[in-house]
py3Dmol code that shows the C-alpha trace and the ligand (Angstrom):
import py3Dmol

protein = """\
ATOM      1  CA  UNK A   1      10.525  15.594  -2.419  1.00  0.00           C
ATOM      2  CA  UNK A   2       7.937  15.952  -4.789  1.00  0.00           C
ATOM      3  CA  UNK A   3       4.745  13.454  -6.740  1.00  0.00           C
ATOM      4  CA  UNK A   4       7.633  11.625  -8.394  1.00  0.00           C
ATOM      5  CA  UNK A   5       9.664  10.499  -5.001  1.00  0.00           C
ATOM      6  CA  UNK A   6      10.531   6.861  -5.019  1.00  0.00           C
ATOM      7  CA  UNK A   7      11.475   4.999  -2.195  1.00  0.00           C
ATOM      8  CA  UNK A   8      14.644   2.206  -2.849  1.00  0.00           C
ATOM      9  CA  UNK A   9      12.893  -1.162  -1.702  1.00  0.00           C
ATOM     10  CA  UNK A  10      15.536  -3.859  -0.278  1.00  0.00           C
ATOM     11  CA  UNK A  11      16.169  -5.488  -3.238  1.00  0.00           C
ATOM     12  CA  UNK A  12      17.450  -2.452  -5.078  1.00  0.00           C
ATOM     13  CA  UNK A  13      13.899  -1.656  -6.961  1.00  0.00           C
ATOM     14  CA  UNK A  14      11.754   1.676  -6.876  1.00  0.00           C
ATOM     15  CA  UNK A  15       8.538   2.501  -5.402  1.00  0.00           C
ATOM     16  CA  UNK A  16       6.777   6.056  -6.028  1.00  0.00           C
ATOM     17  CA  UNK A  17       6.390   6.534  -2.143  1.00  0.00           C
ATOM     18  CA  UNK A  18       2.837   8.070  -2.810  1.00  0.00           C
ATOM     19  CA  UNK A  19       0.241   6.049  -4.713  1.00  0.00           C
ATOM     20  CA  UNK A  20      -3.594   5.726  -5.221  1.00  0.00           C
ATOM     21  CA  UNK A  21      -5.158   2.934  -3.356  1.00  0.00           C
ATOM     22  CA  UNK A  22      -8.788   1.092  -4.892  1.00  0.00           C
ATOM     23  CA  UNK A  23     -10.122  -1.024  -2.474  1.00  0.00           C
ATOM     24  CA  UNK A  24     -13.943  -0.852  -2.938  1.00  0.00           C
ATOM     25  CA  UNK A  25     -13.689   1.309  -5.959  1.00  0.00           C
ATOM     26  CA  UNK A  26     -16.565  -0.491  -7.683  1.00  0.00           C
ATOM     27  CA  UNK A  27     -15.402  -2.462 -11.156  1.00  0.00           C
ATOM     28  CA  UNK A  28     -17.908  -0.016 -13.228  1.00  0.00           C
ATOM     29  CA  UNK A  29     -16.187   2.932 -11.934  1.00  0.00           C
ATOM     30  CA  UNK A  30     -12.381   1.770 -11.456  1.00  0.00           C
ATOM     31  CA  UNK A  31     -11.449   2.513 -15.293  1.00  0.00           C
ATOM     32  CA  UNK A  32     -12.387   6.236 -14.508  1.00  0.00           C
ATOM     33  CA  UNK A  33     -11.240   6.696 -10.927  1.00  0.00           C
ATOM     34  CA  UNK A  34      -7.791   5.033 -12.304  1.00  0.00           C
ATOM     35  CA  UNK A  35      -7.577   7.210 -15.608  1.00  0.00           C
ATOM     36  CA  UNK A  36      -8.471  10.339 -13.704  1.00  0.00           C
ATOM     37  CA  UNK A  37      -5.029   9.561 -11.265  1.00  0.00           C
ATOM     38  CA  UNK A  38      -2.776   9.001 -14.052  1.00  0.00           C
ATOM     39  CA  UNK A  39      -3.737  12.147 -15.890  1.00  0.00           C
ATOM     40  CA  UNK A  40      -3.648  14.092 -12.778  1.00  0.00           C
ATOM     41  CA  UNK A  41      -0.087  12.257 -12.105  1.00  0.00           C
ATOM     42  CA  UNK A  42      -0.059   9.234  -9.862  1.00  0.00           C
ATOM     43  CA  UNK A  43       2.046   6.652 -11.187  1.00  0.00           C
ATOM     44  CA  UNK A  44       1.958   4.237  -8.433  1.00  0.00           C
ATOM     45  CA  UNK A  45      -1.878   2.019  -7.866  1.00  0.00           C
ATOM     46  CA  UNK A  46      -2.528  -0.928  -5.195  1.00  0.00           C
ATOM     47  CA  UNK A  47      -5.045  -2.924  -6.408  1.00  0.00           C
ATOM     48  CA  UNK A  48      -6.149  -6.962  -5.098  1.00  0.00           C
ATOM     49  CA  UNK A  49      -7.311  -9.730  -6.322  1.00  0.00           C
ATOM     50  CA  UNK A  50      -9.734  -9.624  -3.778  1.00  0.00           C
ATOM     51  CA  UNK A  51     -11.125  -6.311  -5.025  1.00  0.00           C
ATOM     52  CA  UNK A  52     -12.653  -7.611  -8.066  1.00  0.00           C
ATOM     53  CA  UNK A  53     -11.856  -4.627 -10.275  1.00  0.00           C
ATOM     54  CA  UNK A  54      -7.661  -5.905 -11.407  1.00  0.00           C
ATOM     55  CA  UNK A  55      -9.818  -5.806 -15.202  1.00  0.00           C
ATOM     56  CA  UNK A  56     -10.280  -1.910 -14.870  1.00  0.00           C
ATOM     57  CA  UNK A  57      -7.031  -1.232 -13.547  1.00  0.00           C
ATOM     58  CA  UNK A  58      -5.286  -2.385 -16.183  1.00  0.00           C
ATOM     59  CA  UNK A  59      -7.237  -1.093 -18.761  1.00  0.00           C
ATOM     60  CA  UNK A  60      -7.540   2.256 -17.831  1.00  0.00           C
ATOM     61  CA  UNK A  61      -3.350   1.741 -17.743  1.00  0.00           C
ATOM     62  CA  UNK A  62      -3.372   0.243 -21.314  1.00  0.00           C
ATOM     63  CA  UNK A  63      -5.685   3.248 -22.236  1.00  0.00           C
ATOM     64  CA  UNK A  64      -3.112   5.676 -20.344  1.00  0.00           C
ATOM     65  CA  UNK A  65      -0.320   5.615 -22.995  1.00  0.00           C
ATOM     66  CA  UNK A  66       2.295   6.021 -20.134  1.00  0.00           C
ATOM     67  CA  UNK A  67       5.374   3.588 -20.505  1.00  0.00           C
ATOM     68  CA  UNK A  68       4.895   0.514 -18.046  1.00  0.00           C
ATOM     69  CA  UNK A  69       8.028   1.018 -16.972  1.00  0.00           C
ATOM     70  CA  UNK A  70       6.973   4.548 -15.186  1.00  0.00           C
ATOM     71  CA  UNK A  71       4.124   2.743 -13.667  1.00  0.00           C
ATOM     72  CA  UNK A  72       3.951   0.495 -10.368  1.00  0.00           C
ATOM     73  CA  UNK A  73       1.551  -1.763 -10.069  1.00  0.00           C
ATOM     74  CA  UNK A  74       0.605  -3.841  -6.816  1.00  0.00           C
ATOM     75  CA  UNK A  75      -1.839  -6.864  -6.252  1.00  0.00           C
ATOM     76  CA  UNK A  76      -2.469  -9.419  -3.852  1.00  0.00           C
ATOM     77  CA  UNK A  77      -2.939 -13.028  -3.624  1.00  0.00           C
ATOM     78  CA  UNK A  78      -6.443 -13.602  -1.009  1.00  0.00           C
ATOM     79  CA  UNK A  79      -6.802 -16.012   1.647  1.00  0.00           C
ATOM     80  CA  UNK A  80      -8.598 -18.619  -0.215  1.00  0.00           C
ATOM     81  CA  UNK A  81      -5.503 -18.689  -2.560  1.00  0.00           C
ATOM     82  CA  UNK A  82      -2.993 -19.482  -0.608  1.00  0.00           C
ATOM     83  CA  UNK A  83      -0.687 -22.375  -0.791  1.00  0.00           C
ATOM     84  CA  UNK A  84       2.556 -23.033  -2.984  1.00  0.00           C
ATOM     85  CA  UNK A  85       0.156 -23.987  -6.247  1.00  0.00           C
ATOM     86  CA  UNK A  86      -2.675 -22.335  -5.576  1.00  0.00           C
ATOM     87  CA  UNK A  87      -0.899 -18.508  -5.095  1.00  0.00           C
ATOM     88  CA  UNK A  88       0.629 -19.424  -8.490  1.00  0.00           C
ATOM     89  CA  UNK A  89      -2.425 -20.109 -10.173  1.00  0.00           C
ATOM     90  CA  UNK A  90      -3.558 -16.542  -8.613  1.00  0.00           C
ATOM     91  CA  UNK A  91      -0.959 -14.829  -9.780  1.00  0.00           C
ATOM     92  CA  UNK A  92      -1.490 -15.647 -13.375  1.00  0.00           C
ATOM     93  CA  UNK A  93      -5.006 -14.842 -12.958  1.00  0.00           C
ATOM     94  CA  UNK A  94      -4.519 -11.757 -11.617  1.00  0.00           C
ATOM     95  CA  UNK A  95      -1.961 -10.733 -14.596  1.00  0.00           C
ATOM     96  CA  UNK A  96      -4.260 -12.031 -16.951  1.00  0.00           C
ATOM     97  CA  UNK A  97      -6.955  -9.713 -15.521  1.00  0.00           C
ATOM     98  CA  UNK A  98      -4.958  -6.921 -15.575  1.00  0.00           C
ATOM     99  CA  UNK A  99      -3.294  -7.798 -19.483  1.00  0.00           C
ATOM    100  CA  UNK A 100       0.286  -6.569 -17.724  1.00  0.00           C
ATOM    101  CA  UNK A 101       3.308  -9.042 -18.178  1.00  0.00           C
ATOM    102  CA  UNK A 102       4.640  -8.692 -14.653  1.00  0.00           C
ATOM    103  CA  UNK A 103       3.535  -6.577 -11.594  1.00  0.00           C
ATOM    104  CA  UNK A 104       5.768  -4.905  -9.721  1.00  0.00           C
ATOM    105  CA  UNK A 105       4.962  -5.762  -6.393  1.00  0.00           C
ATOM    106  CA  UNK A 106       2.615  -9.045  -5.013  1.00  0.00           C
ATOM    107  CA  UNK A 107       1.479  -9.243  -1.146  1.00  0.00           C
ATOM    108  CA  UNK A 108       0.012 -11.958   0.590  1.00  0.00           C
ATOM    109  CA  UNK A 109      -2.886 -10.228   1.957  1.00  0.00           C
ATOM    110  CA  UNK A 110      -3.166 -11.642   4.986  1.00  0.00           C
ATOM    111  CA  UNK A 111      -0.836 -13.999   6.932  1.00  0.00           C
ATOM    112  CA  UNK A 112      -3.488 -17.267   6.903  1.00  0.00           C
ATOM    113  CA  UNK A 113      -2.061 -19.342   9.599  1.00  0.00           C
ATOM    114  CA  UNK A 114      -0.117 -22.291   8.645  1.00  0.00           C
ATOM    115  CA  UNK A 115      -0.176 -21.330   5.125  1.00  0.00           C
ATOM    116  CA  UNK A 116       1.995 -18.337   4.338  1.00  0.00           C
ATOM    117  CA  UNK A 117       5.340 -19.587   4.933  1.00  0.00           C
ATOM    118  CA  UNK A 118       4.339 -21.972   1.496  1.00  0.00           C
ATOM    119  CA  UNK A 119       2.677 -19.277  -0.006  1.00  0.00           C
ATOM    120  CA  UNK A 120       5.983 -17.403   0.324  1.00  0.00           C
ATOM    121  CA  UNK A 121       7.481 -19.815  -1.561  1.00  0.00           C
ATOM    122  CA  UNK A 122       5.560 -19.679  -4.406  1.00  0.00           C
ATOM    123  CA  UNK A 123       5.946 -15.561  -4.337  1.00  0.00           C
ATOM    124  CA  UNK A 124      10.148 -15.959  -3.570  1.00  0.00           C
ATOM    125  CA  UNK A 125       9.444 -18.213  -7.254  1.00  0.00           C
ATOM    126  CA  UNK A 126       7.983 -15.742  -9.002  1.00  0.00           C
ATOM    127  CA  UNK A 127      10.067 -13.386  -8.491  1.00  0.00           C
ATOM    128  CA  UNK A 128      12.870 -15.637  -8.967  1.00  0.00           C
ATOM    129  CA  UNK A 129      11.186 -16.019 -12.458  1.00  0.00           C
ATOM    130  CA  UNK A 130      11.139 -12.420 -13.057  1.00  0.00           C
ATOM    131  CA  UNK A 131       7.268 -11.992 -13.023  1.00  0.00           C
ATOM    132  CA  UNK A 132       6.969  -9.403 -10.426  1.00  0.00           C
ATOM    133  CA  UNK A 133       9.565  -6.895  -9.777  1.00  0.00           C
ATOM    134  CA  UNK A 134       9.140  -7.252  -5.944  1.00  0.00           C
ATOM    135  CA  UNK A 135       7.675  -9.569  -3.371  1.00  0.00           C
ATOM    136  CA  UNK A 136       6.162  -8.657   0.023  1.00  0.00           C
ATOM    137  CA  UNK A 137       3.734  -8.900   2.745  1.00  0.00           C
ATOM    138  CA  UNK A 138       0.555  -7.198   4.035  1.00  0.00           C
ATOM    139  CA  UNK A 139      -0.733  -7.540   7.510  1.00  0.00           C
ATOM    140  CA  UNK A 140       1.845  -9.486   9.174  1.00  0.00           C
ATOM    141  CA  UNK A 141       2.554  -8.594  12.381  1.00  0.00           C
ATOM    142  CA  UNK A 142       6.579  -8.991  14.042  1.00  0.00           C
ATOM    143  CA  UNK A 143       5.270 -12.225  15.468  1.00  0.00           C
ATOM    144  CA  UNK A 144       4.380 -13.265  11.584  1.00  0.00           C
ATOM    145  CA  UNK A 145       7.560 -11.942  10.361  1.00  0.00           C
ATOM    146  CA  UNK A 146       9.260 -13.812  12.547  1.00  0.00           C
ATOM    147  CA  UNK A 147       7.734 -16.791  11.745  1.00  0.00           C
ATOM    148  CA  UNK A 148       8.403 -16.190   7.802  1.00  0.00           C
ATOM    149  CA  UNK A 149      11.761 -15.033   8.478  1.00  0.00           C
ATOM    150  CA  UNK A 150      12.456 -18.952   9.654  1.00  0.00           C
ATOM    151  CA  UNK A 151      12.098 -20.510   6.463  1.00  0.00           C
ATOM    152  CA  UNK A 152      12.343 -17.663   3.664  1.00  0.00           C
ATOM    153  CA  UNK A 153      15.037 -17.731   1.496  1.00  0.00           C
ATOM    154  CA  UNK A 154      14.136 -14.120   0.298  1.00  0.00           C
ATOM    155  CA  UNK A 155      12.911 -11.110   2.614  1.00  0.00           C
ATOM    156  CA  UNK A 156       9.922  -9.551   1.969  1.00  0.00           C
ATOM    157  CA  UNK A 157      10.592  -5.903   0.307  1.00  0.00           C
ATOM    158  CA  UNK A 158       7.017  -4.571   1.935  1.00  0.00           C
ATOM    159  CA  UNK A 159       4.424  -4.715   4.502  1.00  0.00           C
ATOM    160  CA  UNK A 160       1.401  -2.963   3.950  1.00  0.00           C
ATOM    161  CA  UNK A 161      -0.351  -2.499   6.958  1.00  0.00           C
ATOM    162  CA  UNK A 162      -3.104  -0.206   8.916  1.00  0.00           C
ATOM    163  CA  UNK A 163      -1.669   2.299   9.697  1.00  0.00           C
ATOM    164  CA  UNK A 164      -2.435   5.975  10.683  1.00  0.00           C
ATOM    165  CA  UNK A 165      -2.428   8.830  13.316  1.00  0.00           C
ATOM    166  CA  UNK A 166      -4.421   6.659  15.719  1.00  0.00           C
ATOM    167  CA  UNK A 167      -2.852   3.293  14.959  1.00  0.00           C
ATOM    168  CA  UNK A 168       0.756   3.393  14.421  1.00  0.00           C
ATOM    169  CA  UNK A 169       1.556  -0.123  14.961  1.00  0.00           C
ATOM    170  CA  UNK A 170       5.067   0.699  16.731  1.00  0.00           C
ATOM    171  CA  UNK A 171       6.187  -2.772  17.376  1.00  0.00           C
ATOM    172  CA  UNK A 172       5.520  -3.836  13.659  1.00  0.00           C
ATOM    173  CA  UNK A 173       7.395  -0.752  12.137  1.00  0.00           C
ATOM    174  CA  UNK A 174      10.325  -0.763  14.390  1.00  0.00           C
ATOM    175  CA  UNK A 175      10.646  -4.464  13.563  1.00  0.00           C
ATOM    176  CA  UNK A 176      10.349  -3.754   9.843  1.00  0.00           C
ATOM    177  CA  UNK A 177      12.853  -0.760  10.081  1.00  0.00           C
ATOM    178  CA  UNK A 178      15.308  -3.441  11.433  1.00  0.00           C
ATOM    179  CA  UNK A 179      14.718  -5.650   8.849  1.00  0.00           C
ATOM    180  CA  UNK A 180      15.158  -3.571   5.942  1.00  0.00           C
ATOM    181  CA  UNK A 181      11.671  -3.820   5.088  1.00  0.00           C
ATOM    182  CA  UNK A 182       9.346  -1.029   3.750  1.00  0.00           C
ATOM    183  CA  UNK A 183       6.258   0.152   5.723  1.00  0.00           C
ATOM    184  CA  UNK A 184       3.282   1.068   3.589  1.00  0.00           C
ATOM    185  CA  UNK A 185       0.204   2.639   5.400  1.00  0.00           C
ATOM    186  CA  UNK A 186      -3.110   1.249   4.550  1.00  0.00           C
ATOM    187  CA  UNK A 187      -6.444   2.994   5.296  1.00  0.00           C
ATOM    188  CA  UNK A 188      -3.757   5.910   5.777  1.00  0.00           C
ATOM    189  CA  UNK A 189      -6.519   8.447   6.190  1.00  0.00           C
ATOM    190  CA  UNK A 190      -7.855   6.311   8.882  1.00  0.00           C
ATOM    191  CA  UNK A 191     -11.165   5.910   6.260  1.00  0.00           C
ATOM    192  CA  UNK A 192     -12.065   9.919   6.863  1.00  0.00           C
ATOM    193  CA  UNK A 193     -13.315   8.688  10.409  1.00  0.00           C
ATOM    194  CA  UNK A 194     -11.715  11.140  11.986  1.00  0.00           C
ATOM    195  CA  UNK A 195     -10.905  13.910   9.701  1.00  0.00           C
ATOM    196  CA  UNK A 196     -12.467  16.493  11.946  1.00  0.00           C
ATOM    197  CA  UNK A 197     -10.196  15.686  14.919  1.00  0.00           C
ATOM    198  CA  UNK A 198      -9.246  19.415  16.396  1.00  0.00           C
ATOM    199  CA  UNK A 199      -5.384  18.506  16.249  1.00  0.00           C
ATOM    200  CA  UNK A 200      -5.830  17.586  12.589  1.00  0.00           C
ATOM    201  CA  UNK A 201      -7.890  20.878  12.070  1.00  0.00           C
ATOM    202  CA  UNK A 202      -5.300  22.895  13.807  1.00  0.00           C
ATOM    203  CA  UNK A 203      -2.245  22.028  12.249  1.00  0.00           C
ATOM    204  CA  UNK A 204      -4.133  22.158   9.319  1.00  0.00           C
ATOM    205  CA  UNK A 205      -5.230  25.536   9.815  1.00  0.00           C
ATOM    206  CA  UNK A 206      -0.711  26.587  10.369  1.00  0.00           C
ATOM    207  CA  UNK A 207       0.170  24.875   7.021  1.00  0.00           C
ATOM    208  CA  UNK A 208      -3.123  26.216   5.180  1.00  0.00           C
ATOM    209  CA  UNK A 209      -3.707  22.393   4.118  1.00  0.00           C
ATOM    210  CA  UNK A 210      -6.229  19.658   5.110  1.00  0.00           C
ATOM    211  CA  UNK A 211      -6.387  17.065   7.524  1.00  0.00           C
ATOM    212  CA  UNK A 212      -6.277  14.935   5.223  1.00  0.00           C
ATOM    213  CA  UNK A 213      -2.743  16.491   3.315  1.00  0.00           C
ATOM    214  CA  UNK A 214      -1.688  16.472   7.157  1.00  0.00           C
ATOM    215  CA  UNK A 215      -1.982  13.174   7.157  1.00  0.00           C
ATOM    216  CA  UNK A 216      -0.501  11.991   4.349  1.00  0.00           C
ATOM    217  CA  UNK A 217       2.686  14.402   4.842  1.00  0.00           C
ATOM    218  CA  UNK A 218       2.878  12.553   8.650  1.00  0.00           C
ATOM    219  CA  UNK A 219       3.260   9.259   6.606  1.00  0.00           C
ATOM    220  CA  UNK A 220       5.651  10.733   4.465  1.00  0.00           C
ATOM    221  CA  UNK A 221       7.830  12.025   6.250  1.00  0.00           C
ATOM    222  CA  UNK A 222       8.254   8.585   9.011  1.00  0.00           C
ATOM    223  CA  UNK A 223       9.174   7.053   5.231  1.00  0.00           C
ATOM    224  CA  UNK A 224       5.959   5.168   5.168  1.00  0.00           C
ATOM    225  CA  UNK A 225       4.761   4.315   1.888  1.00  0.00           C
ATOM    226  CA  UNK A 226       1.206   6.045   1.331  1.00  0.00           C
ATOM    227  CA  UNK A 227      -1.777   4.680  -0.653  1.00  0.00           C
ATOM    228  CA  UNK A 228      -4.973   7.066   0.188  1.00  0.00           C
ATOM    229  CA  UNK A 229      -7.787   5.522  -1.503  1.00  0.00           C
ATOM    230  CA  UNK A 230     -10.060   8.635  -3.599  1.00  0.00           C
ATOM    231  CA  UNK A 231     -12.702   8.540  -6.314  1.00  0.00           C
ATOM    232  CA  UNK A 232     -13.166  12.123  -6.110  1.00  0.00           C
ATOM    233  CA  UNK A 233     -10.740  13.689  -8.993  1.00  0.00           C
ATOM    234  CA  UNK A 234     -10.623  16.530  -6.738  1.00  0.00           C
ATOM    235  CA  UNK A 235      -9.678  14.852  -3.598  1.00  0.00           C
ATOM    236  CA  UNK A 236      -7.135  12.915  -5.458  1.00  0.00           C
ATOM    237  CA  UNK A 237      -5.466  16.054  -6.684  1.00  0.00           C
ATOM    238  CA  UNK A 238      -5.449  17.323  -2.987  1.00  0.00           C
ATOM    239  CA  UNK A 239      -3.954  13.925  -1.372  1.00  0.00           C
ATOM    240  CA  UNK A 240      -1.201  14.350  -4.016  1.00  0.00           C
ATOM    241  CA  UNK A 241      -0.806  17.899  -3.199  1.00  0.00           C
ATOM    242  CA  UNK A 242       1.411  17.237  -0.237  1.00  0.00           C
ATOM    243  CA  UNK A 243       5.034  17.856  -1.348  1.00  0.00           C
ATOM    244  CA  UNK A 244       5.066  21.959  -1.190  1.00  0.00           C
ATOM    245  CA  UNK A 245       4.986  21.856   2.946  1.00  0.00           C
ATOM    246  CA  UNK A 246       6.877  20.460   5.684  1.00  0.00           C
ATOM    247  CA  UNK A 247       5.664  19.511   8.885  1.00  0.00           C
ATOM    248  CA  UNK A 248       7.792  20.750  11.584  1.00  0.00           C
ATOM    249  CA  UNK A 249       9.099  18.236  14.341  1.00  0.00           C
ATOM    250  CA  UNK A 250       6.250  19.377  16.679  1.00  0.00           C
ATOM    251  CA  UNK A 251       3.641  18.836  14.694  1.00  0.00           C
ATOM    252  CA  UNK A 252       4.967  15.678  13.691  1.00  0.00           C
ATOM    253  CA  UNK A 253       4.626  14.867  17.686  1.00  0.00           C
ATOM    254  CA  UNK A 254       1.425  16.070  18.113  1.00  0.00           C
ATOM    255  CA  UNK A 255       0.359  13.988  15.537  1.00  0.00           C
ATOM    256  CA  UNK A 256       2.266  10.940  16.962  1.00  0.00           C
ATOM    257  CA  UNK A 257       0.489  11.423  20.213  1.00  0.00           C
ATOM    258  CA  UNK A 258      -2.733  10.786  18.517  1.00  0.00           C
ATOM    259  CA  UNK A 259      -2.097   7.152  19.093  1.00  0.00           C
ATOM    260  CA  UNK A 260      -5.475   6.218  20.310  1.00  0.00           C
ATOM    261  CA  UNK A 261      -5.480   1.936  18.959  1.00  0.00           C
ATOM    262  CA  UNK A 262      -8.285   2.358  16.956  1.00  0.00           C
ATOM    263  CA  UNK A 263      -8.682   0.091  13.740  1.00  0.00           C
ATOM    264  CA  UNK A 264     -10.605   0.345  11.216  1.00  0.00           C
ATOM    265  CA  UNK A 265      -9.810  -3.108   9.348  1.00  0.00           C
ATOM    266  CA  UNK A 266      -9.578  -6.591  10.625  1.00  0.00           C
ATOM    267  CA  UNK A 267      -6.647  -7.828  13.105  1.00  0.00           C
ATOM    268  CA  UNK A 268      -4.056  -9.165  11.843  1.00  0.00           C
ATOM    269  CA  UNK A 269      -4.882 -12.783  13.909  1.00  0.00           C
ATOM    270  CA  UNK A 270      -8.052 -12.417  12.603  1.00  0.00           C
ATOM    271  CA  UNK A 271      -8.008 -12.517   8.602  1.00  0.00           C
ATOM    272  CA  UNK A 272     -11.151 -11.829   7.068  1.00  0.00           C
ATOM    273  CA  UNK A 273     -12.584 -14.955   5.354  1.00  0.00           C
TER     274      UNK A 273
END
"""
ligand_1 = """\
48
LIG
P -8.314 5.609 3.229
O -7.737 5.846 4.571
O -7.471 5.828 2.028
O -9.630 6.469 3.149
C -10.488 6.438 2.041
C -11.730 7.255 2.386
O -11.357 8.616 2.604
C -12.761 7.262 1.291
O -14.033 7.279 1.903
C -12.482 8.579 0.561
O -13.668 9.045 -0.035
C -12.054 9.465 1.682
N -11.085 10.488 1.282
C -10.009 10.347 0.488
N -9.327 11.496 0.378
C -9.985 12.401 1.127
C -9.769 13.776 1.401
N -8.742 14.428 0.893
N -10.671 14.409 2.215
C -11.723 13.740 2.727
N -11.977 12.447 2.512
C -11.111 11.768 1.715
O -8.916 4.121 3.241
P -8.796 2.789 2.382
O -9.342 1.720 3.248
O -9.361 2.919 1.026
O -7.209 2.536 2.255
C -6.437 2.977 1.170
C -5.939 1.808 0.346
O -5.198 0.893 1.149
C -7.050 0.930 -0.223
O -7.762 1.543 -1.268
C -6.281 -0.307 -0.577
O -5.562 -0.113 -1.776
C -5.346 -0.424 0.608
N -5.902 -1.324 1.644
C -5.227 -2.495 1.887
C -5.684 -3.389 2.822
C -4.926 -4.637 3.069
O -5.445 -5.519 3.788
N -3.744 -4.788 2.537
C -6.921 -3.148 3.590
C -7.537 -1.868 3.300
C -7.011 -0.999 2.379
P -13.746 9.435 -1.636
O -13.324 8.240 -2.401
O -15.180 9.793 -1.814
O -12.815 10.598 -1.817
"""
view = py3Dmol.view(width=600, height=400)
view.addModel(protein, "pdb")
view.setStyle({"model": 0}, {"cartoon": {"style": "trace"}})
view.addModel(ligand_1, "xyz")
view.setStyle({"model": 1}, {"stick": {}})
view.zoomTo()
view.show()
């Protein structure tokens, strides 16, 4: 395993299993925070629609000189976009905002009630059309996969949910491990709130690592897919500095038991507006 390992989504593409994440990376600063990861070796960035900085993303990719086709590229279509037309229209914004001729992945953020199954449809289209390499979900629950899995023609390849050492989401990712789709961790690092926890610090202290390179190895090695969001060109270089240690199976329990139900996002019945 090392900064290049990809993980085979269902429909036969790649995904660098570790990526940058750049959810409230301000639009100013994105173009930096973005060009910094590249050079330092990230090849894989989730970015939204609803993040208002898709313009910075792709520029600083443009700028990059690396082939698109080593890149992976996610966005989102947002709540107030959803429907069969209206996701469309967002998608073409979103490309046109970050000057790329397809993405590689495109989520509905958030299962809107009553609306995602057509949503879907427009998302099974364009990638029917060839416009993004890969189609998934974020924040869908099993009750919302379910509920998808009634009328889609094509499975999602991803859900990208919260997920971390005190919210593991069991039910969700046993579901999706059934279903042959991907789980990628959100707020992996659990937003730093709990960095200092003395189980983290401990098993830190073994491996000669941070809590936070704990972390992201415990997401690694359960398969999940791992965005940690960092502006820092420092901490970025440390989240990505995961691949020269192995947790060893009790560890990886200890950290499992840290199950504690605490979010740090909206629920999943509850999408922010
Ligand atoms: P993370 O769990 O990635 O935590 C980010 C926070 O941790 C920042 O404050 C960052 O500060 C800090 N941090 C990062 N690395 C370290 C480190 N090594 N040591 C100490 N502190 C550190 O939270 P996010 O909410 O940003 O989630 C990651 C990504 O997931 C998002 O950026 C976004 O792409 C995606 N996401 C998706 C959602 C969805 O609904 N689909 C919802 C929320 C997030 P600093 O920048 O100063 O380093």
């Amino acid at each position: 395993m090392d900064m290049q390992t990809q993980k085979q989504l269902n429909n036969g593409t790649y995904i660098p299993q570790l990526g940058l994440g750049v959810y409230k990376v301000p639009a100013e600063d994105v173009y930096e925070t973005v060009g910094h990861a590249l050079e330092l070796g990230y090849r894989h960035i989730d970015t939204a629609s609803f993040y208002g900085n898709e313009e910075g993303v792709g520029k600083a990719i443009q700028d990059s000189g690396i082939p698109r086709e080593e890149l992976f590229v996610t966005t989102k279509v947002w709540n107030d976009q959803q429907g069969f037309e209206r996701a469309q229209q967002a998608f073409a914004a979103s490309l046109t905002r970050l000057g790329l001729d397809y993405v590689d992945l495109y989520l509905i953020h958030w299962p809107v009630p009553d609306m995602f199954p057509e949503t879907w449809k427009a998302l099974e289209k364009l990638y029917q059309d060839g416009r993004t390499k890969a189609i998934g979900v974020s924040n869908f629950l099993d009750h919302h996969l379910q509920t998808l899995a009634a009328t889609q023609q094509i499975a999602p390849a991803v859900n990208q949910i919260e997920l971390h050492p005190k919210l593991q989401q069991r039910e969700t990712t046993t579901y999706c491990r059934e279903h042959g789709i991907a789980v990628e961790s959100w707020s992996p690092l659990g937003r730093a709130k709990y960095l200092d926890d003395p189980v983290l610090m401990k098993i830190g202290k073994k491996y000669n690592k941070t809590p936070a390179q704990v972390i992201i190895r415990w997401h690694l090695q359960h398969d999940f897919i791992v965005i940690p969001k960092s502006t820092n060109k420092e901490r970025q270089r440390q989240n990505m500095t995961v691949f020269d240690f192995q947790l060893d199976d009790g560890d990886m329990r200890l950290l499992d038991q840290l199950e504690s139900g605490m979010r740090v996002g909206s629920h999943p019945d509850q999408p922010p507006k």
